[in-house]
C-alpha positions as CSV (number, residue, x, y, z in Angstrom):
1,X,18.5,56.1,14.4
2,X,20.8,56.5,11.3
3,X,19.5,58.4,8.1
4,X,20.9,57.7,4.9
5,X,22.6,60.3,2.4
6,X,19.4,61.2,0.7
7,X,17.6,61.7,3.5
8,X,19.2,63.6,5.0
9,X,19.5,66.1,2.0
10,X,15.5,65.5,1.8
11,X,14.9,66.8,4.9
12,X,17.5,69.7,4.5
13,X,15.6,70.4,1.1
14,X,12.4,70.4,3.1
15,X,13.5,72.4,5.6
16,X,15.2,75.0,3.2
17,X,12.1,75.4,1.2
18,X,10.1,75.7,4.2
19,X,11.9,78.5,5.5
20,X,12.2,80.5,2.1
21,X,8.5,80.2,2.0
22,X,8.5,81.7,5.5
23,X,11.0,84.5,4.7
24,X,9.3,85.5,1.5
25,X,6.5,86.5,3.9
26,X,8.5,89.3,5.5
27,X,10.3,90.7,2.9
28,X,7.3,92.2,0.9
29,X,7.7,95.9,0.8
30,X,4.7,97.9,2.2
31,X,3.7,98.4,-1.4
32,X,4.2,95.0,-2.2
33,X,1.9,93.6,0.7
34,X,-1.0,95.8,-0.7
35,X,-0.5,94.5,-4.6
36,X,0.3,90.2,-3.2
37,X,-2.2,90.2,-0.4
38,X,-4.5,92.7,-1.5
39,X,-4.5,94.4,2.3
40,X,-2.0,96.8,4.6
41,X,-4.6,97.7,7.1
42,X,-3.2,100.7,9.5
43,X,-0.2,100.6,7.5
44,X,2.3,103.6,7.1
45,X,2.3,104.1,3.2
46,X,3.3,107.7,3.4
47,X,4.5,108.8,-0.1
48,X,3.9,105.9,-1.3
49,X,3.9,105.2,-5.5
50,X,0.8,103.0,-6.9
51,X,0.3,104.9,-10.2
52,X,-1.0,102.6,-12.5
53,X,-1.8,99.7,-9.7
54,X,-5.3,97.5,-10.1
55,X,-5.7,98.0,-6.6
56,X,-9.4,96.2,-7.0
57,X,-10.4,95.4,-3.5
58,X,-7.6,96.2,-1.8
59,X,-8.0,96.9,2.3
60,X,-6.2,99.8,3.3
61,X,-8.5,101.0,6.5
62,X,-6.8,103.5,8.5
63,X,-3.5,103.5,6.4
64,X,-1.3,106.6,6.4
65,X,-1.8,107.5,2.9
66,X,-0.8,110.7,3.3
67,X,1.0,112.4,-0.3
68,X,0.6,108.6,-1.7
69,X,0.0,108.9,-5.6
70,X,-2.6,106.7,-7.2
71,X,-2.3,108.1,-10.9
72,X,-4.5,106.0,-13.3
73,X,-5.0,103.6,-10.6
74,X,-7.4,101.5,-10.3
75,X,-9.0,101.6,-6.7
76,X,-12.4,99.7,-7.3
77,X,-13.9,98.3,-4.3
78,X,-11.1,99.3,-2.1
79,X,-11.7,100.3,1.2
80,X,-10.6,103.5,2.6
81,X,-12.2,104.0,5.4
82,X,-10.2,105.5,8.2
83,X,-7.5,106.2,5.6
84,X,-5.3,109.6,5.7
85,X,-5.6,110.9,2.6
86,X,-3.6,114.4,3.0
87,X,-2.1,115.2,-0.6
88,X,-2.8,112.0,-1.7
89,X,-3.1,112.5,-5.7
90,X,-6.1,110.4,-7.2
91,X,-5.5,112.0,-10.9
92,X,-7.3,109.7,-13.3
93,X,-7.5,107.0,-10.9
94,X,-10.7,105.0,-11.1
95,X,-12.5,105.5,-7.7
96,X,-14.0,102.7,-5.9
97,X,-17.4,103.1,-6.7
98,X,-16.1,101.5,-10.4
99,X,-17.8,104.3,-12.7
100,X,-15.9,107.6,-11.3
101,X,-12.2,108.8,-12.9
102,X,-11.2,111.4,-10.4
103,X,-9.9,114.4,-12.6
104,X,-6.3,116.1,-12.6
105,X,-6.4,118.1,-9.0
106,X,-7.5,115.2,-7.4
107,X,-6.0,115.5,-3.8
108,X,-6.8,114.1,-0.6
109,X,-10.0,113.0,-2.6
110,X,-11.6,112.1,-5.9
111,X,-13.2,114.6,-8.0
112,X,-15.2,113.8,-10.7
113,X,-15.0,114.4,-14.1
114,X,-17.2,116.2,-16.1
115,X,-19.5,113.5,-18.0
């Protein structure tokens, strides 16, 4: 079976865009995955930087969160059940319950602030 010039460069065009869409998969950075997809369950996110991320409904059970900083985030609806929290630093982040900003000393949980 012969293929003509353009379809061969079709197919090659097809195939090439096929396999970017593929690769761009992989090559999201842990913090990436959680802002594009919106989940990195039992992910290792040690030290990881989300200040001033809408992390609205975000999955992140049993994540290493461990010294992760979530300053003026916005974590409503996220679930972090199961999540290491050690020195994680929730200042001014907007806790998940969507009415809660966790005040400055906010680590390895949120602490209200004074109404």
């Amino acid at each position: 079976m012969r293929y003509s010039l353009a379809g061969k460069i079709l197919v090659f065009c097809l195939a090439l865009g096929v396999w970017s869409g593929v690769g761009s998969l992989f090559a999201y950075t842990p913090v990436e995955q959680v802002r594009q997809l919106k989940a990195c369950v039992g992910c290792y996110l040690r030290n990881a930087n989300f200040d001033h991320h809408d992390l609205t409904e975000v999955n992140l059970r049993g994540a290493n969160l461990e010294y992760a900083t979530f300053k003026k985030a916005t974590l409503y609806k996220a679930d972090l059940t199961g999540a290491d929290l050690k020195g994680a630093d929730f200042t001014g982040a907007l806790w998940v319950d969507g009415v809660t900003l966790c005040k400055k000393g906010s680590i390895g949980k949120c602490l209200a602030q004074e109404q």
